[in-house]
C-alpha positions in Angstrom: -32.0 -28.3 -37.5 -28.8 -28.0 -39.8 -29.8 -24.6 -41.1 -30.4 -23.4 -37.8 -27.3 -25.0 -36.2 -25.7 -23.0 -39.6 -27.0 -19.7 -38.7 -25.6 -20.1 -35.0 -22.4 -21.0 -35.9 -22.4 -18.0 -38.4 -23.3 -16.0 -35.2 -21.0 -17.6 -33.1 -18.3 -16.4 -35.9 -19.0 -12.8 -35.6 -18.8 -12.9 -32.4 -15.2 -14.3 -32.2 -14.3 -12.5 -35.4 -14.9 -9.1 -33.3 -13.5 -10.6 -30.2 -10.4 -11.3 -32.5 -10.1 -7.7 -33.8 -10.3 -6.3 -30.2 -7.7 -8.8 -28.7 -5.5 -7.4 -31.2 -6.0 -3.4 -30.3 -5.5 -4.6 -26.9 -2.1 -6.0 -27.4 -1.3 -3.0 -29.8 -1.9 -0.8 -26.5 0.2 -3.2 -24.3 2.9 -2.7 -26.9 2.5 1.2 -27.0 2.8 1.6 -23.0 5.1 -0.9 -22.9 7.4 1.7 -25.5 6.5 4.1 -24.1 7.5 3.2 -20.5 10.9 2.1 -21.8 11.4 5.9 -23.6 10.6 7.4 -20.3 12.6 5.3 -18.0 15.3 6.0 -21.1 15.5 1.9 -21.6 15.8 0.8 -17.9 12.2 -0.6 -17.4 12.4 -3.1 -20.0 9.0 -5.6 -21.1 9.4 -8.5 -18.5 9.7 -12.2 -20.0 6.3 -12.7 -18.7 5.0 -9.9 -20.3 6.4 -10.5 -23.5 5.0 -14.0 -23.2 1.4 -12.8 -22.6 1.7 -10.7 -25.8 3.2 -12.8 -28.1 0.2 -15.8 -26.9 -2.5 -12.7 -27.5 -0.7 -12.2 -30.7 -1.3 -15.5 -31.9 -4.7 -16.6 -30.1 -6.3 -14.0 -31.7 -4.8 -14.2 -35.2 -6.0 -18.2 -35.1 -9.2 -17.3 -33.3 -10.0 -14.5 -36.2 -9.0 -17.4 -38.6 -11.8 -19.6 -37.5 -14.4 -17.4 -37.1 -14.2 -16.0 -40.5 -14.3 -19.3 -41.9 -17.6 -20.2 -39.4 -19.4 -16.9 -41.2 -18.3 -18.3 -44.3 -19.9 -22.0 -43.8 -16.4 -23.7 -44.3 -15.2 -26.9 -42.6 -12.3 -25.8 -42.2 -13.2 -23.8 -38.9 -13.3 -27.3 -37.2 -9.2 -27.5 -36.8 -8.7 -24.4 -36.5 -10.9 -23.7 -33.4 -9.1 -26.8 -32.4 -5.9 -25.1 -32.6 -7.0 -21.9 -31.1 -9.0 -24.3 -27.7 -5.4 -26.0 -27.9 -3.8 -23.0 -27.5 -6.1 -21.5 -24.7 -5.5 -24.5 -22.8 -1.5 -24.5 -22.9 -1.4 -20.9 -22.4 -3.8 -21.7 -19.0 -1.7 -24.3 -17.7 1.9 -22.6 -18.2 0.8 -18.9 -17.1 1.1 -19.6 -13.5 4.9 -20.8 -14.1 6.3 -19.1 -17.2 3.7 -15.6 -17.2 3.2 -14.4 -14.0 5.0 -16.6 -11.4 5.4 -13.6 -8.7 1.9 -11.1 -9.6 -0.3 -14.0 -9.9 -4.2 -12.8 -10.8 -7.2 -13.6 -7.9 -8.6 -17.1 -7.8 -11.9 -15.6 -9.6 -10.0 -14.5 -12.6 -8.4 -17.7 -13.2 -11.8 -19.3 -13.1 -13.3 -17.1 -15.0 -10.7 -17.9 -17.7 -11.2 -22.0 -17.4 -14.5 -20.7 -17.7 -14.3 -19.0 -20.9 -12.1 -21.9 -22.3 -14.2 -24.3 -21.2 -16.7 -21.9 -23.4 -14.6 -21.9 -26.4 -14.1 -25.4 -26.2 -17.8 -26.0 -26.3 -17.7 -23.9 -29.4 -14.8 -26.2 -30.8 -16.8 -29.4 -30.7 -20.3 -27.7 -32.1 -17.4 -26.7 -35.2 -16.3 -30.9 -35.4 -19.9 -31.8 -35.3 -21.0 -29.5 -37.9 -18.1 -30.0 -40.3 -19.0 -33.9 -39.7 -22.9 -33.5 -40.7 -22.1 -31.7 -43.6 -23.5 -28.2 -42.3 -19.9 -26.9 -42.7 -18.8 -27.8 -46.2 -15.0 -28.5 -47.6 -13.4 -25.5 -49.1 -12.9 -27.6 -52.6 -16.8 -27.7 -52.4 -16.8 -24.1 -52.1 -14.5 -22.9 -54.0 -15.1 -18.8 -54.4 -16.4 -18.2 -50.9 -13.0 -19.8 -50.2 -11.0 -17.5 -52.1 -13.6 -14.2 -49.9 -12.2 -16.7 -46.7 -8.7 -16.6 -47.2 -8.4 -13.0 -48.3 -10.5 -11.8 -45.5 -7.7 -13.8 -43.3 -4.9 -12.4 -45.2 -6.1 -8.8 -44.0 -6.6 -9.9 -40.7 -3.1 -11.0 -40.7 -2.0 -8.0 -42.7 -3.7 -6.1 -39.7 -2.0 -7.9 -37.2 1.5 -7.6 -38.6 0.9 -4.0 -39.1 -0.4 -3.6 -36.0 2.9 -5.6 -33.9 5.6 -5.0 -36.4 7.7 -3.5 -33.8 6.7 -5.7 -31.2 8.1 -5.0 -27.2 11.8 -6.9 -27.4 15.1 -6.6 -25.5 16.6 -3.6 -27.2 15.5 -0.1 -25.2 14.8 3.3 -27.5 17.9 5.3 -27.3 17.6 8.9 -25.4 18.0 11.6 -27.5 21.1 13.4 -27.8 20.4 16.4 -30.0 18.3 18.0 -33.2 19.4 17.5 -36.7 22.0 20.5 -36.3 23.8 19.6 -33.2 21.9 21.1 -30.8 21.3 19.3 -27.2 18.1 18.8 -26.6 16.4 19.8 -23.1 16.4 17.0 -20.6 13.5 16.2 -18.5 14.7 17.2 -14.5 13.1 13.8 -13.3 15.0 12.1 -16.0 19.2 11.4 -14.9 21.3 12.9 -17.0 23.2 10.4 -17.7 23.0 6.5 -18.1 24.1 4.5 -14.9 27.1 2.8 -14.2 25.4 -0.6 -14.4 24.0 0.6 -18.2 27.4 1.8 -19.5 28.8 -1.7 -18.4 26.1 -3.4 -19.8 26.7 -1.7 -22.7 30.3 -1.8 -23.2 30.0 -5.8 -22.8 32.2 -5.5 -19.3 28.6 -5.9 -16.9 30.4 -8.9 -14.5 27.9 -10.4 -12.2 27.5 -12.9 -9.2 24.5 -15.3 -9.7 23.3 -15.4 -5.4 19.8 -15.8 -4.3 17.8 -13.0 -2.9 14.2 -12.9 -1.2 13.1 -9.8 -3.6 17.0 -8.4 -4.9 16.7 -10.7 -8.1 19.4 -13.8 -8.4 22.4 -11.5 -10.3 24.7 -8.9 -8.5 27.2 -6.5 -10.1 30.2 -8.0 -9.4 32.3 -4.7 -8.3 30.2 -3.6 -6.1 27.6 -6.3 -4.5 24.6 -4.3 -5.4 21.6 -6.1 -7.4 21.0 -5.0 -10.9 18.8 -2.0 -11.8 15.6 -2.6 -13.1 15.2 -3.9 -16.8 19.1 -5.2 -16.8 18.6 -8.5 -16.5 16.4 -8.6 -19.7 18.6 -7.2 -21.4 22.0 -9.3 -20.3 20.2 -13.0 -20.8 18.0 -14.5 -22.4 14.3 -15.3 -21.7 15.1 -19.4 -21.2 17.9 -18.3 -18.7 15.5 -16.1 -16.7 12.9 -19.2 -16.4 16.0 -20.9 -15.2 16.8 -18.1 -12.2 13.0 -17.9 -11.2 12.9 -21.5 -10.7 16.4 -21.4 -8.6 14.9 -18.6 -6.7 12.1 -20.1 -6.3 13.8 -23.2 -4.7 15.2 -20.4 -2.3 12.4 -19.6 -0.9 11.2 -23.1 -0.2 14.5 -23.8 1.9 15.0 -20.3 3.2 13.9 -18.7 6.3 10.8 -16.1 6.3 11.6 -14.9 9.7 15.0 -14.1 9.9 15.8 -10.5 9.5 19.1 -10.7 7.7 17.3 -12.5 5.0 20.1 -14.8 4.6 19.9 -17.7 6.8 18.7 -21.6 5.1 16.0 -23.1 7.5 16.6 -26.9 5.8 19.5 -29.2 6.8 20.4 -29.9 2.8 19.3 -26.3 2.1 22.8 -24.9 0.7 23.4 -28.0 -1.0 20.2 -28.1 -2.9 21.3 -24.6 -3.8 24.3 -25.6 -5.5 23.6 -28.2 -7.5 20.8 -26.9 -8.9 22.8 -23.8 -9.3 25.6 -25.0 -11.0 23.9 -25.5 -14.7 22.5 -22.3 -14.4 25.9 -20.7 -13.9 27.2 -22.8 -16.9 23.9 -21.3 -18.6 25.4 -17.8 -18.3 28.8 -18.8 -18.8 27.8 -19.5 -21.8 25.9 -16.3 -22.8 28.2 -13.6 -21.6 31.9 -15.6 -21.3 33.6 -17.0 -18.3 35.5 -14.0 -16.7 32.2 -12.4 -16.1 30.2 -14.8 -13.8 30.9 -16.0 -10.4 28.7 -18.1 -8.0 27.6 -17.7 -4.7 25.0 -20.3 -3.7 24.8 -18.7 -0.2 22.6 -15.8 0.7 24.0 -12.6 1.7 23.0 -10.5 4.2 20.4 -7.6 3.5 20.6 -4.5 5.3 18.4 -1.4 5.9 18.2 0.8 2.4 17.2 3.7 4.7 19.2 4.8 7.9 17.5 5.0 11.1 18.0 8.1 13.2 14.7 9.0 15.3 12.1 6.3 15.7 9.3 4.6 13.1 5.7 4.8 13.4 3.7 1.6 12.7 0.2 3.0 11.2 -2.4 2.5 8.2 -3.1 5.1 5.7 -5.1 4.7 2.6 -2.9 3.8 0.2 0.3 4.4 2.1 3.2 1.3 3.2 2.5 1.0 6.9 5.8 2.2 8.5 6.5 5.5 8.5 9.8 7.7 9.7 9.0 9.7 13.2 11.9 12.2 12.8 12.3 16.0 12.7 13.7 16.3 9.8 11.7 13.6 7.9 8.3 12.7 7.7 6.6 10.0 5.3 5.9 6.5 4.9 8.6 3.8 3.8 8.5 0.3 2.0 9.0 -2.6 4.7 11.3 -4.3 2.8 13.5 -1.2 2.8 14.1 -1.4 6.8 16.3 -4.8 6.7 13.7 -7.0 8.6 12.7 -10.3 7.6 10.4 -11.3 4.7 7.3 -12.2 6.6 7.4 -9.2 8.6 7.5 -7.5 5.6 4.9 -9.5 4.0 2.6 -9.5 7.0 3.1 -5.8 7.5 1.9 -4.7 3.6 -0.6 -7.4 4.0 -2.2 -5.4 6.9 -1.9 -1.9 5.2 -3.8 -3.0 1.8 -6.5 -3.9 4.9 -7.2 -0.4 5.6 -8.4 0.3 2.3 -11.4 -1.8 2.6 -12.6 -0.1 5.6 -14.1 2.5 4.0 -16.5 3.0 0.7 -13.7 4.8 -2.1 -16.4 6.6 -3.9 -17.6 7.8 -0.5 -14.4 8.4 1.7 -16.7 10.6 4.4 -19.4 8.3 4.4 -19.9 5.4 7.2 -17.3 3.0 7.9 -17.6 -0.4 6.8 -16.0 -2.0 9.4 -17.9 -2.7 12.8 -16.2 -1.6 16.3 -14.9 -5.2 16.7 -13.5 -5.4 13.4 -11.7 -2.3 13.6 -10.9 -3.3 17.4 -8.8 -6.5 15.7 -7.3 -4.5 13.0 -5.5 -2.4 15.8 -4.9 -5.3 17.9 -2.7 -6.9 14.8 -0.9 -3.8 14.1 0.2 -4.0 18.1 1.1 -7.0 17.4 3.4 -6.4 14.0 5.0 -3.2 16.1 6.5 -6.1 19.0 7.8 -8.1 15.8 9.8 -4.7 14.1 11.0 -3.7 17.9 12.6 -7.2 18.0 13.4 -7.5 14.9 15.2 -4.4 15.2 16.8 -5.7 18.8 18.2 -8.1 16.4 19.6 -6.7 14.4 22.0 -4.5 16.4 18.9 -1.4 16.3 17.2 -1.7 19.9 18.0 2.1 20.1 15.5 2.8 17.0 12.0 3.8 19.1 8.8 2.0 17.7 5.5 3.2 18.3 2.4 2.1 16.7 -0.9 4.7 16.1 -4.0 3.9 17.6 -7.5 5.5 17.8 -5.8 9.0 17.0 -2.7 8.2 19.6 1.1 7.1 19.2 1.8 4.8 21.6 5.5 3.3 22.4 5.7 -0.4 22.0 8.8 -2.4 24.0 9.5 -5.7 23.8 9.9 -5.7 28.2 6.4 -7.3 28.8 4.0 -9.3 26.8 4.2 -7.2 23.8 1.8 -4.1 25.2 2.0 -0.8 24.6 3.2 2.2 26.5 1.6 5.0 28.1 -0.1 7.1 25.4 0.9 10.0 23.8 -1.3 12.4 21.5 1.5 14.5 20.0 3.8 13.7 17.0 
């Protein structure tokens, strides 16, 4: 019974060994895209705190898991703490994902069950580890004194690997854009690339970036100061640190739970004690960046401000679902295309609701058959239409609300635009079959 529950676990080792290896080459590409991203976007996409999280717990779970496994092939008790250590770690890394990892892109349901599934696994592995290094089946490394010595330098090349492999892992600091050759020469510039850093970068740069800390549905918590607009993407990384972001998620997430969904300005509190809450819980987090970038270059705003339309308005807006496409689209003569919800100054849930429908479309049909049969019955596809009806009233008096009533809204239907008004119980107009 002990030899075979030795030959198992020596099984079991191999298994986790390579599972080890290949958690490390998949961090290694994380790390390469993430770089590589970052040269392209020439440092404004920076590696999110979540991200960077993720990595550096990938990083270490699979150094310790690669730990225990080679000493489970090499019949040592010392597997039993560290499988502890690595279960340990799975666990804590489970439980603080959903708060400190990825608080806005959480995975489905099914994958975080399938991870408590695989812990639950390892865990089982953990205790078969105790239990043989109890029996005796595992024996003490003073017992075993030159498969000890194999052991540990086996580990030292997996951490050599490892360090190899991350010594430049994903931080704060972006790869600079290059300038010119060796002799002086400018060096072509990609057209899609700007040509030259942003205002917000050169601030940031220069040490004079002042911000306003004020909450925001999906604009991010800090504002430049000079001109109200919300900081570019990968700035914020970059101007704090990764405690003070934790700090801005959870005061914007206390936004949304006193905030109104529905209103279109995206500014209005919905809860009597709303603002208050606001502030106080604000107030250490200002002293927070007070403290990181000096006081003459924060100001606080605990109260919302308004959010208006990124895109003007001229002709009208189609309401329809594309494959793949954001479900509002221009209906002008001079522009034609698709545009995000949230960029039409309407209110979150619209917004919300409205991508919510379009990702809908794409399950109507097989992707690996896009002429075949539709999946969707007449009823089902009856309903779909009815709900995008529905979402058009919302935008036309949304829209009414916002000072826009003259902006035409039409929603697409079986092949035909039809106008929708808000003058009856929200149906639509005659139809029309031309664009």
């Amino acid at each position: 019974m002990d030899e075979a529950l030795g030959i198992g676990l020596r099984l079991v080792g191999i298994f986790y060994l390579l599972a080890a290896l290949f958690g490390l080459r998949a961090v290694a590409m994380d790390r390469l895209l993430s770089e590589a991203l970052n040269a392209l976007t020439l440092g404004e996409q920076g590696t999110s705190p979540g991200e960077r999280h993720r990595q550096h717990y990938l990083l270490a779970s699979s150094i310790v898991t690669g730990w225990a496994a080679i000493a489970l092939c090499a019949g040592l008790a010392a597997a039993a703490p560290l499988l502890a250590l690595a279960w340990a770690g799975q666990i804590a890394f489970l439980l603080a994902a959903p708060r400190y990892v990825d608080p806005d892109d959480p995975p489905p349901p099914e994958a975080r069950r399938t991870s408590w599934i695989a812990c639950a696994a390892f865990g089982a592995v953990a205790g078969l580890g105790g239990l043989a290094a109890w029996n005796g089946v595992l024996r003490p490394v003073a017992e075993q004194p030159w498969v000890a010595a194999v052991a540990g330098t086996a580990a030292l090349l997996l951490t050599g690997y490892a360090a190899w492999l991350f010594a430049g892992m994903p931080g704060r600091r972006p790869r600079p854009a290059p300038t010119g050759d060796p002799n002086g020469t400018p060096l072509a510039q990609d057209e899609d690339l700007p040509a030259e850093p942003s205002a917000q970068i050169l601030a940031l740069e220069s040490g004079t970036l002042r911000v306003v800390l004020t909450p925001s549905w999906n604009l991010g918590a800090l504002r430049e100061a000079a001109t109200g607009a919300p900081l570019e993407c990968g700035i914020q990384e970059r101007l704090v640190s990764d405690d003070v972001s934790h700090l801005i998620e959870n005061w914007l997430s206390l936004f949304r739970e006193v905030a109104d969904p529905t209103d279109p300005r995206r500014c209005r509190i919905r809860t009597p004690d709303g603002l208050a809450r606001l502030e106080a819980l604000g107030r250490p987090l200002q002293a927070r960046l007070v403290a990181e970038l000096g006081p003459d270059r924060v100001t606080f705003d605990p109260a919302p401000r308004p959010v208006g339309p990124e895109e003007e308005i001229t002709g009208g807006l189609d309401v329809m679902s594309d494959y793949q496409c954001h479900p509002v689209w221009f209906d002008e003569p001079d522009r034609f295309g698709c545009v995000a919800p949230d960029a039409l100054g309407i209110s979150w849930s619209l917004a919300r609701d409205l991508d919510s429908w379009a990702a809908e479309r794409d399950g109507s049909f097989n992707l690996e058959d896009p002429g075949g049969p539709p999946l969707w019955s007449e009823a089902q596809e009856a309903d779909f239409e009815e709900r995008g009806r529905q979402l058009a009233l919302r935008l036309v008096r949304e829209l009414a609300a916002t000072e826009r009533a003259h902006i035409r809204v039409s929603v697409w239907t079986a092949g035909q635009r039809r106008p929708v008004s808000d003058a009856g119980p929200g149906l639509p107009g005659p139809a029309s079959a031309t664009g």
